[in-house]
Every structure is written in structure tokens, then in C-alpha cells.
C-alpha positions as CSV (number, residue, x, y, z in Angstrom):
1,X,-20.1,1.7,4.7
2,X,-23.3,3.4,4.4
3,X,-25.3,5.2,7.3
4,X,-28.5,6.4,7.9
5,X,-28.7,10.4,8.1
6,X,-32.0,12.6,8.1
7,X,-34.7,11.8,6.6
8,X,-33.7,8.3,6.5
9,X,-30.7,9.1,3.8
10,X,-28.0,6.9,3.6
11,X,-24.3,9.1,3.7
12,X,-21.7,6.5,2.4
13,X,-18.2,6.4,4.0
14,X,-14.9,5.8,2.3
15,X,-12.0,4.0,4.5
16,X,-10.0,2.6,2.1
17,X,-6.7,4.8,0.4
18,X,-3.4,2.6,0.2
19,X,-3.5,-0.5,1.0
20,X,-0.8,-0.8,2.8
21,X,3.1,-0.8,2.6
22,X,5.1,-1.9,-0.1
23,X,7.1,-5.0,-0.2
24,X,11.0,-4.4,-0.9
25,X,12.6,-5.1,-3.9
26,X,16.7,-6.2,-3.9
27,X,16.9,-4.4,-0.7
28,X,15.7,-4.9,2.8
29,X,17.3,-8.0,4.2
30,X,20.5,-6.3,5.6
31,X,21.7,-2.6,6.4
32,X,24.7,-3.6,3.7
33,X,23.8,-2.8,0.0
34,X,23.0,-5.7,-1.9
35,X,24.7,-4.7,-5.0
36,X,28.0,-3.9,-3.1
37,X,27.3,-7.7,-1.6
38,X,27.8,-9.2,-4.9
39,X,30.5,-6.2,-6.0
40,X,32.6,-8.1,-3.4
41,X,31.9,-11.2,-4.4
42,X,33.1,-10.5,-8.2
43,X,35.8,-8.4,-7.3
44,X,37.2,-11.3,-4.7
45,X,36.5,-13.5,-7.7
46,X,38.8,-11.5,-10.5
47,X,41.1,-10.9,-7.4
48,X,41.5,-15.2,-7.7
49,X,42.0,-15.2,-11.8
50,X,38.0,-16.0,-12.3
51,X,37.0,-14.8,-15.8
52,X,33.5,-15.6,-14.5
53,X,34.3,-12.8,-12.2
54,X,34.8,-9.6,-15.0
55,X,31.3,-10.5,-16.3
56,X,29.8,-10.5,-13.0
57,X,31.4,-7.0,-12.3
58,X,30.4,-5.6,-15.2
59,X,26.8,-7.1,-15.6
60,X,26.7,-5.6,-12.0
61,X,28.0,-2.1,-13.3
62,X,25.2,-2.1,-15.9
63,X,22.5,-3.0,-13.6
64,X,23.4,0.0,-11.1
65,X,22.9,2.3,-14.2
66,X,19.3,0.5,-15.3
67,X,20.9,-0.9,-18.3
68,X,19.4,-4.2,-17.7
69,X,19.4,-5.3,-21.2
70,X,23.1,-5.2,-21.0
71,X,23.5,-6.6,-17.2
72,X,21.6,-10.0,-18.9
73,X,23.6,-10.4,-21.8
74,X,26.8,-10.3,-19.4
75,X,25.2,-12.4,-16.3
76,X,25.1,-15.2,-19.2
77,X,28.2,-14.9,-19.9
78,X,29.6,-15.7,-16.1
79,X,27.0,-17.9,-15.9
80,X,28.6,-19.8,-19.4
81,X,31.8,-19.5,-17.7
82,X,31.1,-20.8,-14.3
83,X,27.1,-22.7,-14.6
84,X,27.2,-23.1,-10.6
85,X,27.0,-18.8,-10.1
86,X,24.1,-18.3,-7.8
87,X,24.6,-15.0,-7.6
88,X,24.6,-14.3,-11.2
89,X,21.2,-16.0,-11.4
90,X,19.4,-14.4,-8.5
91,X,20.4,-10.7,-9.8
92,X,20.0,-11.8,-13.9
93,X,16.7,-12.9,-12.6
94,X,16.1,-9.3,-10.8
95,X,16.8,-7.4,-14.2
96,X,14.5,-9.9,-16.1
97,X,12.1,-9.0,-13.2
98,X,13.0,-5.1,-14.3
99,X,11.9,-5.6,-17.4
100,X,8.4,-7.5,-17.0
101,X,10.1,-11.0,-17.9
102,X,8.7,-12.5,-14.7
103,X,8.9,-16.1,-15.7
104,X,12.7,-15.6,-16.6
105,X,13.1,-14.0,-13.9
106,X,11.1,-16.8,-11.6
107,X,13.2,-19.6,-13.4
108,X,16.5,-17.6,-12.6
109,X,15.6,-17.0,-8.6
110,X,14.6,-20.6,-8.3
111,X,18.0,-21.9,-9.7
112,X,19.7,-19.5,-7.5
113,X,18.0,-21.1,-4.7
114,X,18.6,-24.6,-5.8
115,X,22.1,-23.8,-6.1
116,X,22.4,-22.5,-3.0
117,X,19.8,-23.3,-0.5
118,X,20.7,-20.5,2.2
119,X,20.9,-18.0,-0.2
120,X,18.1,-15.6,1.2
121,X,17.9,-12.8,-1.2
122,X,17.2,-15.2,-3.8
123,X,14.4,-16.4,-1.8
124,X,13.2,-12.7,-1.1
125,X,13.8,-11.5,-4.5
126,X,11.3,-14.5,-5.7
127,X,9.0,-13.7,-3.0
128,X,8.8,-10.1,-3.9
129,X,8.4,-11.2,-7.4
130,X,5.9,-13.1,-6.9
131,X,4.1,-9.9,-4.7
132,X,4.3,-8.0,-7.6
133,X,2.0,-10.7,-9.2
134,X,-0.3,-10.7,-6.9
135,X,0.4,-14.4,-6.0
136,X,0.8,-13.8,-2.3
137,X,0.8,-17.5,-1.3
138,X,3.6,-18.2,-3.0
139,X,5.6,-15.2,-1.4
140,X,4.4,-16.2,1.5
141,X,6.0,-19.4,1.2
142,X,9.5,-17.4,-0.1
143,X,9.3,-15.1,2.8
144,X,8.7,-18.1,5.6
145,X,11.5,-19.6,4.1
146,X,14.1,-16.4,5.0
147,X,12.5,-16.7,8.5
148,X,12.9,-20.5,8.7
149,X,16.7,-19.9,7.4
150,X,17.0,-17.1,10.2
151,X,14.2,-16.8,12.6
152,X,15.5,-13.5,13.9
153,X,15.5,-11.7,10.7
154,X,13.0,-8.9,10.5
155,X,12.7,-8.1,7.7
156,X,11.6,-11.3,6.3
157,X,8.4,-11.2,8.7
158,X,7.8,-7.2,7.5
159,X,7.9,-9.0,4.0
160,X,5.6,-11.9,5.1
161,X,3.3,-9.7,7.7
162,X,3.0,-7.1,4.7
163,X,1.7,-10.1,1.9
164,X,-0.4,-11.6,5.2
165,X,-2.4,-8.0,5.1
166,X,-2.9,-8.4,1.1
167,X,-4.1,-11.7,1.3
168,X,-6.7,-10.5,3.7
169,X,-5.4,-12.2,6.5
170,X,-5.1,-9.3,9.5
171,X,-4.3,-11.3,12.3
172,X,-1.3,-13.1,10.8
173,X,-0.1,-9.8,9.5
174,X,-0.5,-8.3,13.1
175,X,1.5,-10.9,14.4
176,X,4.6,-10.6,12.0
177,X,4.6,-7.3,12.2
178,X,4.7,-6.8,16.0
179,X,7.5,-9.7,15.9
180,X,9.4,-7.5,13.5
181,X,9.2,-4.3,15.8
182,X,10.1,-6.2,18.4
183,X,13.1,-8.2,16.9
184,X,14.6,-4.7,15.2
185,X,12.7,-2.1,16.8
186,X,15.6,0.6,15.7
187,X,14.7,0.2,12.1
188,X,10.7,-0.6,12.4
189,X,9.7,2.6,9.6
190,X,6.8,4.4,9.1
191,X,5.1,1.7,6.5
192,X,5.5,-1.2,9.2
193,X,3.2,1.3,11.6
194,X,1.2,2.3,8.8
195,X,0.3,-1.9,7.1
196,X,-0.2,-2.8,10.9
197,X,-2.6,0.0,11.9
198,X,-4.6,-0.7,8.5
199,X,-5.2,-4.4,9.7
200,X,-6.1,-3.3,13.0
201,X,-8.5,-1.1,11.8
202,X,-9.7,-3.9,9.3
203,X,-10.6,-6.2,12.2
204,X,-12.1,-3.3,14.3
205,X,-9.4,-2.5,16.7
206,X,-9.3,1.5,16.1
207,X,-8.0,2.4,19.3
208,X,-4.8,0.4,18.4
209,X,-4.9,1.5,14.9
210,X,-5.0,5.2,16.0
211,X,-1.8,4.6,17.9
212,X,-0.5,2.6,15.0
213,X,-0.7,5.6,12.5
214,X,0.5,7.9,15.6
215,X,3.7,6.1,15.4
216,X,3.8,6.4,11.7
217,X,3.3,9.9,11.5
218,X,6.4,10.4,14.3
219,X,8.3,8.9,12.4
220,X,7.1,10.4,9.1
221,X,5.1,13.7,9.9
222,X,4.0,13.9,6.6
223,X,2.5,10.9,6.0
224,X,-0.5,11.7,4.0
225,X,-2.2,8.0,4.4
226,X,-1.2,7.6,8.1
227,X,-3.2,10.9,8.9
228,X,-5.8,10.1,6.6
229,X,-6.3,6.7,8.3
230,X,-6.0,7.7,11.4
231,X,-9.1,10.3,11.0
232,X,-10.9,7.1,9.8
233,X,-10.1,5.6,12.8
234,X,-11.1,8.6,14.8
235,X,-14.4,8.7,13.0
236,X,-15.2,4.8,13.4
237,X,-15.2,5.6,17.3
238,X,-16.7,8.9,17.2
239,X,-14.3,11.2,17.8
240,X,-14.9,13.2,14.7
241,X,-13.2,16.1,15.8
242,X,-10.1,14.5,15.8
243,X,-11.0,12.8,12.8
244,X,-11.4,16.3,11.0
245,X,-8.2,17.9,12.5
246,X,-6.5,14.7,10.4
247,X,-8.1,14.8,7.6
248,X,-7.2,18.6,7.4
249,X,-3.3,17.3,8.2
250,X,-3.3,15.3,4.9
251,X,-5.0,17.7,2.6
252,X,-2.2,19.8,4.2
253,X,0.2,17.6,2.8
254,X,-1.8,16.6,-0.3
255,X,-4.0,19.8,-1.6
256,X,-5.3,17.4,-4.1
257,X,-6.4,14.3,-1.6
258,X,-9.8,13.8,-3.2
259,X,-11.1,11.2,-0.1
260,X,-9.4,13.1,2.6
261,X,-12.0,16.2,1.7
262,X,-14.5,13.8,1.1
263,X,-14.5,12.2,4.6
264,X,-13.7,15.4,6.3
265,X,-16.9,16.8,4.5
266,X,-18.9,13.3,6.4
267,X,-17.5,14.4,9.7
268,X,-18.8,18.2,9.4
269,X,-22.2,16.7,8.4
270,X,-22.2,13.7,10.9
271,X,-21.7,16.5,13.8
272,X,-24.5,18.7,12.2
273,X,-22.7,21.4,10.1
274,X,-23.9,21.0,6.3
275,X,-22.2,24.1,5.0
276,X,-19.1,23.0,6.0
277,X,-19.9,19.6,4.2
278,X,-20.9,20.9,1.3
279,X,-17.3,23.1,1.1
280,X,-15.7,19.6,1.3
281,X,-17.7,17.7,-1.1
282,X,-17.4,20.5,-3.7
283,X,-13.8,20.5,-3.2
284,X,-14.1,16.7,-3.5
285,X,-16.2,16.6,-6.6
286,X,-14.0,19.5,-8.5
287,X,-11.0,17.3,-8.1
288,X,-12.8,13.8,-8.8
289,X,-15.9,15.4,-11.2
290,X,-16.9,11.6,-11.7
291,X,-17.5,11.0,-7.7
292,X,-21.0,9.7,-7.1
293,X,-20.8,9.4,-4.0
294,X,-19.5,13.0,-3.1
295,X,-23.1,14.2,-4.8
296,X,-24.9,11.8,-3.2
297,X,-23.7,13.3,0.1
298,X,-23.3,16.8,-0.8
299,X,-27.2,16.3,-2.1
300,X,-28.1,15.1,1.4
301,X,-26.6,17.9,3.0
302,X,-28.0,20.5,0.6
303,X,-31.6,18.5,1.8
304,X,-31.0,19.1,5.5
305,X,-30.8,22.6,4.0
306,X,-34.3,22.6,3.1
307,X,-32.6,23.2,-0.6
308,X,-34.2,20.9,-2.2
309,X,-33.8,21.7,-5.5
310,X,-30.3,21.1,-5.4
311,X,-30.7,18.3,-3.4
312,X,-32.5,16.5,-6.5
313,X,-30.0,18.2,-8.9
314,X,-26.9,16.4,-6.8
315,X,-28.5,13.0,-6.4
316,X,-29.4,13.1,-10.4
317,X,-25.8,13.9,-11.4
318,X,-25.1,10.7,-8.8
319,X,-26.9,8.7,-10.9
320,X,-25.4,9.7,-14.4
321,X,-22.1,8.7,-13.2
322,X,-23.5,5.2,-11.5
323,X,-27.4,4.4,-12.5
324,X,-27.1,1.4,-10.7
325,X,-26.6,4.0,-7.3
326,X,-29.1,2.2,-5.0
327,X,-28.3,5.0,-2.3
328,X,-28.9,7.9,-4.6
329,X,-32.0,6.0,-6.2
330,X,-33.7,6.0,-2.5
331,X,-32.4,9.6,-1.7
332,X,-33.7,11.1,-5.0
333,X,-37.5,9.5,-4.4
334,X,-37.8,11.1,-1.4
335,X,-36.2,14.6,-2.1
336,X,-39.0,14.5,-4.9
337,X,-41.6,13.5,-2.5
338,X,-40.8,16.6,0.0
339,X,-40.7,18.9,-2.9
340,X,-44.0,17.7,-3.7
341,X,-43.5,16.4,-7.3
């Protein structure tokens, strides 16, 4: 977002830093361990004579140590013994998705599910699977389909609300998050505040985004992105003194939080104190030496300065790193005009 500073100057702001929260992977759709889950299941099945059943225990034992090369060769093996195993295809396919084998690991998820059509971890393992892919319209469909087998099950709409936000679509994420607070509000963590505030700040609701990231930081106080974006959202309304005491909060946490200093250094200039801007962009530019945008501003500042030399020096070393800079172009023409070249 650019906007227009003296001298007609355009400062460029930076919202963006993660995304937003990060979808599950085996875990998430019950306070029990999901590997202790199928644990049970194998150790009721060696309890009942099943050979099937050793395999499954120790393909299981393997996984749990990361030895998924291992784990696969012994899931085929139960899944020789006894063909009708869901649960040795829907964790087989989670060490094939381990290992970058996504379509084994897509074929294994979907024959767990056609096996057993309730079997919701299958359908969130495929769903986060296909998250991982960037397909978020077919995790979508994966996560509706925990929520249509249990419609009271948050975290299938924290998976689905979560994928709504990275498919760009804010007010459906907004939605399934809120339903998830609301459904398990005991468990609701500091990501599902986080994703949420993010989309309300997308669609220009900062007041609730502020009290979004509020409640993320409560929960997690040192929640670098939740202070970060919560100084965005101060900034977006005005309130940059707020905004700066947040940005300072995550370069507490994070020393080396390269947008934090560069947004805290917009906030100084915005309220009319270049030195302190230019503190932040250098700070900014030593950690990021490639960041055009932190000379562009720090030139602007240095021009409010009357130091127009370095103005012209900042808005040239803009343009080595992006030639194509249109703002640095426009500010570069006129520091050259005022210092009468």
C-alpha cells in the first residue's frame, strides 16, 4: 500500500508476514493421540490371534521413530494379510505423505476412506495433504466432509476456516472460525485468533482484528506475528502509537524481524519524526541489504531532512535492487529537481 508523504513522495507499507495458521497434520481431531488410536487397535488385534495385527504394531513403532521407510514396507505387509485395513492405509499413506510421495499417499487416504466411510482422520489426513499442495478446494471438500460426519467437531471447521483464508475467501474463514471458538472455546489457540484476525484485517475490519491478535497474544505473549499484526492494524486506523509500542513487542521477541523495524520506522515518519525512521530502516536494510523499499523510505525521510544528497543516494540504491521501482523512479526525479541538478 503506497501513500503520499511530503513533497508528494510515495512511503510504501508492508502488511503482510505469515499468512496465517497452519493446518494440522495426523493430529488435531481429538485430545487422544492418534498413534495410540491405532496402537489400540493393533494391540486388540494381536490380542484376537491377527497376524495383520504384529505388522500394524510394528509399522506403527517405526513411524513414531521417523523411520518411515520401514513403517511402509510393514503397513504392506498387514495390509497383504488383511486387504480390508483402513487404518493401515490412512497412516501408510501419512508416511508416504512424510516422504514427499503425495500421490501414494493420496491413493492410500482415499482407500482408507472407501473402506471406511466414517473414518475422519483419513478424510483430514487427505485434506491436509492436499493443503500442503496448495489444492485448497480439494481440502475443503476433505474437511466439510469431517464436519458433515460430525457437525460439532471443531477442529474440522479450524481446518476448513484456516484453507477458507488461503483460498482468499475471508468471510467463509471468519465464519468457521468463530463456529470453532464457539463449539470448543477451551481449546480455541493462539493460531485460530491469529488466521481470524488476519482475514478481518483483509476485508477491513481492524477494530476486530486488533482484538483478534489481543486474544492471540493472551494466550501466546510471545507471539511475534500476532504483535506484528496487530501494530498493522493499529496503523490502518491511526493509532500509530500503539502500532509502534507493537511493533517494538515483536522485535522484542524477534531482534531480527526485518518488517517489524521496517513498519515501526513508517509509523515514526507518518507521525513526523524522520530520525527515528531512519534508525528503523537502517536497522531494516542491515538485516535485509536487498530491501528496496526500506531505501526508498529511509530516502524520503533523509529528504524531509533537507539531506538531499542522501536522499538521491537511497532512492538510487532502490533502484539497483528493483529498476522497474516506479515509486523510487518518481522520488529520485524530484530529489534531483530540489537539489537543482
Amino acid at each position: 500500500m503506497k501513500k503520499t508523504f511530503a513533497g508528494g513522495m510515495a512511503l510504501v507499507f508492508i502488511a503482510s508476514f505469515l499468512s496465517c495458521a497452519t493446518v494440522g497434520g495426523e493430529a488435531g481431531l481429538s485430545q487422544v493421540n492418534p498413534l495410540d488410536e491405532a496402537k489400540e487397535q493393533s494391540a486388540q488385534m494381536m490380542a484376537q490371534g491377527l497376524p495383520a495385527g504384529t505388522y500394524l504394531n510394528r509399522a506403527l513403532l517405526s513411524y513414531s521413530q521417523g523411520d518411515y521407510s520401514t513403517a511402509i514396507l510393514d503397513f504392506t505387509e498387514a495390509l497383504r494379510l488383511d486387504p480390508n485395513l483402513a487404518v493401515a492405509y490412512n497412516w501408510r499413506g501419512s508416511a508416504h505423505r512424510r516422504r514427499g510421495d503425495y500421490g501414494l499417499a493420496f491413493a492410500d487416504f482415499t482407500e482408507a476412506v472407501r473402506l471406511d466411510p466414517y473414518y475422519a482422520r483419513a478424510f483430514h489426513n487427505r485434506g491436509f495433504a492436499h493443503f500442503q499442495r496448495g489444492d485448497f478446494d480439494l481440502a475443503i471438500e476433505d474437511f466439510s466432509e469431517i464436519i458433515r460426519l460430525d457437525p460439532n467437531n471443531a477442529s474440522g471447521f479450524t481446518f476448513r476456516g484456516t484453507t477458507y483464508f488461503r483460498r482468499g475467501d475471508y468471510d467463509l474463514a471468519i465464519v468457521d472460525l468463530t463456529q470453532a471458538t464457539r463449539l470448543d472455546p477451551y481449546n480455541a489457540n493462539a493460531a485460530l485468533f491469529y488466521t481470524r484476525g488476519l482475514a478481518h484485517s483483509r476485508i477491513g475490519n481492524f477494530g476486530l482484528a486488533i482484538a483478534d491478535h489481543t486474544q492471540a497474544i493472551r494466550i501466546d505473549p510471545n507471539h511475534e506475528g500476532a504483535f506484528f499484526q496487530r501494530g498493522n492494524a493499529h496503523s490502518r486506523i491511526g493509532n500509530l502509537d500503539l502500532a509502534i509500542e507493537d511493533y517494538t513487542q515483536a522485535i522484542r521477541i524477534n531482534p531480527n524481524f526485518t518488517l517489524a523495524f521496517y513498519n515501526r520506522g513508517l509509523a515514526h515518519q507518518r507521525k513526523g519524526n524522520p530520525d527515528l525512521a531512519i534508525k528503523d530502516y537502517t536497522q531494516a536494510i542491515r538485516i535485509d541489504p536487498n530491501f528496496a523499499f526500506a531505501f526508498n523510505n529511509r530516502g524520503i525521510a533523509h529528504f524531509d531532512r533537507g539531506h538531499f544528497d542522501l536522499a538521491i543516494a537511497d532512492y538510487e540504491a532502490a533502484l539497483r535492487i528493483d529498476p522497474n521501482f516506479s515509486a523510487a523512479i518518481s522520488n529520485l526525479e524530484t530529489a534531483r529537481q530540489r537539489r537543482g541538478w
